[in-house]
C-alpha positions as CSV (number, residue, x, y, z in Angstrom):
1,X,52.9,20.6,-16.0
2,X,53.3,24.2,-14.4
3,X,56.5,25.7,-14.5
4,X,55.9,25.4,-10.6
5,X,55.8,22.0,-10.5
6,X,58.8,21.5,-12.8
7,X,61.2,23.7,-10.9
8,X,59.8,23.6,-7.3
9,X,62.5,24.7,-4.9
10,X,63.2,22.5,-1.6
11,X,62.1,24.5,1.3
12,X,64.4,22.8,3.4
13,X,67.7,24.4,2.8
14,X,68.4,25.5,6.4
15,X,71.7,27.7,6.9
16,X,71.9,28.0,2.5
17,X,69.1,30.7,2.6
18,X,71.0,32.6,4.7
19,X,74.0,32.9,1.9
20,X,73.8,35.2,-0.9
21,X,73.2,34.4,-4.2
22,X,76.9,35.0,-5.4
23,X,78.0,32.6,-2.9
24,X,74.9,30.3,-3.9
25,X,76.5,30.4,-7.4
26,X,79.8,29.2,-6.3
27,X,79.0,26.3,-3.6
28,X,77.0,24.5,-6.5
29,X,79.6,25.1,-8.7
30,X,81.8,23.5,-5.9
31,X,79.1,20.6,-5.9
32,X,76.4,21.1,-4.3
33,X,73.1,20.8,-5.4
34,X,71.2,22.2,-2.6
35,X,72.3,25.7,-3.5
36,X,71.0,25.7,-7.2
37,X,67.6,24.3,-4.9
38,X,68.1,27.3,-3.1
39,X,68.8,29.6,-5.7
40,X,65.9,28.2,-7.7
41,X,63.8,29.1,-4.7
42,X,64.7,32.7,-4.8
43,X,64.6,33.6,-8.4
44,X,62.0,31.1,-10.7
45,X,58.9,33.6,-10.0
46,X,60.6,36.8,-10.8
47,X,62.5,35.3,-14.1
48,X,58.9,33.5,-15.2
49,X,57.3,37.2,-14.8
50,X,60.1,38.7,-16.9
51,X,59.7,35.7,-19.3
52,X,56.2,36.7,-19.6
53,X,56.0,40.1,-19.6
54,X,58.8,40.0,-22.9
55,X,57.1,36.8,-24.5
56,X,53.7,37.8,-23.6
57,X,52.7,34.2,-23.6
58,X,52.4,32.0,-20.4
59,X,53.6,28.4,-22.0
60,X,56.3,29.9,-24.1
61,X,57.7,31.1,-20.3
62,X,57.3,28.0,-18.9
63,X,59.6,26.5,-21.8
64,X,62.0,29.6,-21.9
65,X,62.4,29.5,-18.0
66,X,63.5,25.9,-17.7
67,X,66.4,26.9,-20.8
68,X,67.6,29.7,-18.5
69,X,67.9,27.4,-15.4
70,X,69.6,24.8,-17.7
71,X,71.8,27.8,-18.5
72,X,72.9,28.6,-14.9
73,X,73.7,25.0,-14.3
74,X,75.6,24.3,-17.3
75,X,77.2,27.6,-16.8
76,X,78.2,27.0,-13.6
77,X,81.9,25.9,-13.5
78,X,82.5,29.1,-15.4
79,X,80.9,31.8,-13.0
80,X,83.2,34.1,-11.1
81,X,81.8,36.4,-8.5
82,X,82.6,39.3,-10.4
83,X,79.0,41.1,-10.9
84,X,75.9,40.6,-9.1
85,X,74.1,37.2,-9.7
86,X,71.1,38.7,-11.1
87,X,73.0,40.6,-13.6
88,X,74.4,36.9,-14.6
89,X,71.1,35.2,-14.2
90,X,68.7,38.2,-16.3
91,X,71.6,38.4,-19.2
92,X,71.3,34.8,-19.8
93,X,67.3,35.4,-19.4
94,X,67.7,38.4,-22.2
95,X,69.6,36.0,-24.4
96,X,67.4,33.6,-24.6
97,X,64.3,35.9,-24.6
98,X,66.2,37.4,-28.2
99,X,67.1,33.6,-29.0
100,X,63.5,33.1,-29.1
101,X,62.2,36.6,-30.9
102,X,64.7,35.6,-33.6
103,X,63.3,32.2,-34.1
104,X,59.9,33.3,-34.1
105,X,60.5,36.2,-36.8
106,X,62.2,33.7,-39.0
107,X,59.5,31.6,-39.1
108,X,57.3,34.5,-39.8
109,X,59.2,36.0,-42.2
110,X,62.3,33.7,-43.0
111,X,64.5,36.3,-42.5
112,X,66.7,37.6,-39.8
113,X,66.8,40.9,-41.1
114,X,64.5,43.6,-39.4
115,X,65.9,45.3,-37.1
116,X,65.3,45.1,-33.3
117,X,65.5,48.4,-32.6
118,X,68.2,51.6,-32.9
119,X,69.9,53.1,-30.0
120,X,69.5,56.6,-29.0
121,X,72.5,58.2,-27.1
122,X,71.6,61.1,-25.8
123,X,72.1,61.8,-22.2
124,X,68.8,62.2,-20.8
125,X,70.1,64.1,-17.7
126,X,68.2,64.0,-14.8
127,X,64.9,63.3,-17.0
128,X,65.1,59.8,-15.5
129,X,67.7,59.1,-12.4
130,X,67.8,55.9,-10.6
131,X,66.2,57.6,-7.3
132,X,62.8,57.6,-9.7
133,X,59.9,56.3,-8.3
134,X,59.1,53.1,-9.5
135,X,56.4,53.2,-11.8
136,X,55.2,49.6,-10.0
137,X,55.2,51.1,-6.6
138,X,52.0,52.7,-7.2
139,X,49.1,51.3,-5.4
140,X,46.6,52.0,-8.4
141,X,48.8,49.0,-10.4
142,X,47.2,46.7,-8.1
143,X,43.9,47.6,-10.6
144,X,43.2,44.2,-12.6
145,X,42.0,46.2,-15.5
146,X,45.0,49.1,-15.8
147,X,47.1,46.3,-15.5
148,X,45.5,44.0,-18.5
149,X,45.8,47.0,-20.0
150,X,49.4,47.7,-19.3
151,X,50.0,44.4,-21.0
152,X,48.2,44.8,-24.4
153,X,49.9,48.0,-24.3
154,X,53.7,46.4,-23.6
155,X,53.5,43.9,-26.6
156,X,53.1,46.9,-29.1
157,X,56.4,48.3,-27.4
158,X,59.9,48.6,-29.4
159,X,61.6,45.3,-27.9
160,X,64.6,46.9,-26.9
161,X,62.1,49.7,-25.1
162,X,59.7,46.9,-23.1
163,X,62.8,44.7,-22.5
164,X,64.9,47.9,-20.2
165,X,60.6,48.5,-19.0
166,X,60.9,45.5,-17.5
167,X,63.9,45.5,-16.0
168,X,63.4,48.8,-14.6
169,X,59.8,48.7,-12.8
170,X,59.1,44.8,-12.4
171,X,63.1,43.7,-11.8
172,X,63.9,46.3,-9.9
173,X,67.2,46.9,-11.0
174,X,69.1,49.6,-11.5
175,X,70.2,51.5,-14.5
176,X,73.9,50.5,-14.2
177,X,73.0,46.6,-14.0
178,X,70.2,47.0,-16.8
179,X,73.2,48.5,-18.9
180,X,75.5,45.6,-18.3
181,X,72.8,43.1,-19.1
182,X,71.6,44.6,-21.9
183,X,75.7,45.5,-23.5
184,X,75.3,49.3,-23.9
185,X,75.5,52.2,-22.3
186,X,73.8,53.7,-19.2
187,X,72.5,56.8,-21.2
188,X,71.3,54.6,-23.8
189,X,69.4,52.3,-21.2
190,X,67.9,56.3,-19.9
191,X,66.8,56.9,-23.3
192,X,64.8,53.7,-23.9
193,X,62.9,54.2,-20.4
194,X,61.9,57.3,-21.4
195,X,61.0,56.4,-24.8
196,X,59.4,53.2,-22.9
197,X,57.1,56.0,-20.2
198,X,56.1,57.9,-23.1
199,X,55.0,55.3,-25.5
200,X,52.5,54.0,-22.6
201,X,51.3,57.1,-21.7
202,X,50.4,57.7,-25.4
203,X,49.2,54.1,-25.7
204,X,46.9,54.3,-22.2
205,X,45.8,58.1,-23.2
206,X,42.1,56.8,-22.7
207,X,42.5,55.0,-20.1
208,X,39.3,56.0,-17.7
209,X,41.8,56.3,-14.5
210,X,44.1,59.3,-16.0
211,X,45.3,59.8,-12.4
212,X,47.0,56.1,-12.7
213,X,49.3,58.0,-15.6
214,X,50.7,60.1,-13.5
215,X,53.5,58.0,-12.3
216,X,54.9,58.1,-16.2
């Protein structure tokens, strides 16, 4: 079973697509189930993509995703519309992301002890702002083959690096919710984009398209 057939939102909804997400959040958490439906509906693509992009492996999203959705409903009595839903909804999809990446090096190595990665706190200035061009906006990422090859070249990535990538260029969010999801700074989030653009453009030096690296 896909994970489109085991979270498939009801189209139906009416007047609840027209509320916001934050007050999606709360009306389920009131009792009713038609807003998780709708919620569902808006966000099980874009947090399967994220899931894949940072597992690099289809069926381990498909498990993950249903675990973040089991998440938001369990977690629902406790949500207050202090931040932005998706800053809720992508920390819980981090965590579990790391739950798994734990799990999986344990196995490997029955230890918990290699590092993730190491924060860099320089401020990077106006080396990367958030009124950057997304890296995704380009048209030459619609090329099947630059794009296989973007993802061989993200599972080589520093974790904490691919996971702010992410974010950043598929997510679409900003550098101040990325920080908040990720618990650190907003320089720090800068840094690892930046070491995240360089480490693909050394990664897809040969690529035959050069002109598709000139968005990094």
């Amino acid at each position: 079973m896909t994970h489109r057939e085991q979270v498939a939102p009801d189209r139906r909804l009416g007047v609840l697509d027209e509320l916001s997400d934050e007050q999606l959040m709360l009306r389920f958490a009131q009792g009713d189930p038609r807003a998780f439906d709708a919620l569902i509906g808006r966000h099980y693509q874009p947090v399967f993509n994220f899931l894949v992009r940072n597992t690099g492996n289809t069926a381990t999203a498909e498990e993950l995703l249903q675990d973040v959705f089991m998440r938001v409903m369990s977690g629902a009595k406790k949500y207050e519309k202090r931040a932005k839903f998706t800053t809720w909804l992508y920390t819980i999809a981090k965590n579990i992301v790391i739950d798994h990446a734990r799990k999986q090096k344990f196995r490997r190595h029955k230890s918990l002890d290699a590092p993730i990665g190491s924060d860099d706190e320089r401020s990077l200035g106006d080396l990367v702002q958030d009124d950057h061009p997304s890296v995704m906006a380009d048209r030459r990422f619609t090329d099947e083959q630059f794009k296989q090859r973007l993802d061989v070249a993200m599972g080589g990535m520093n974790e904490d690096q691919r996971m702010v990538f992410v974010l950043r260029e598929f997510q679409q969010l900003s550098f101040q919710e990325i920080a908040q999801i990720v618990v650190t700074s907003e320089n720090t989030v800068k840094s690892r984009m930046r070491y995240a653009l360089e480490f693909l453009r050394n990664a897809l030096r040969d690529f035959s398209d050069e002109a598709a690296l000139c968005s990094f």
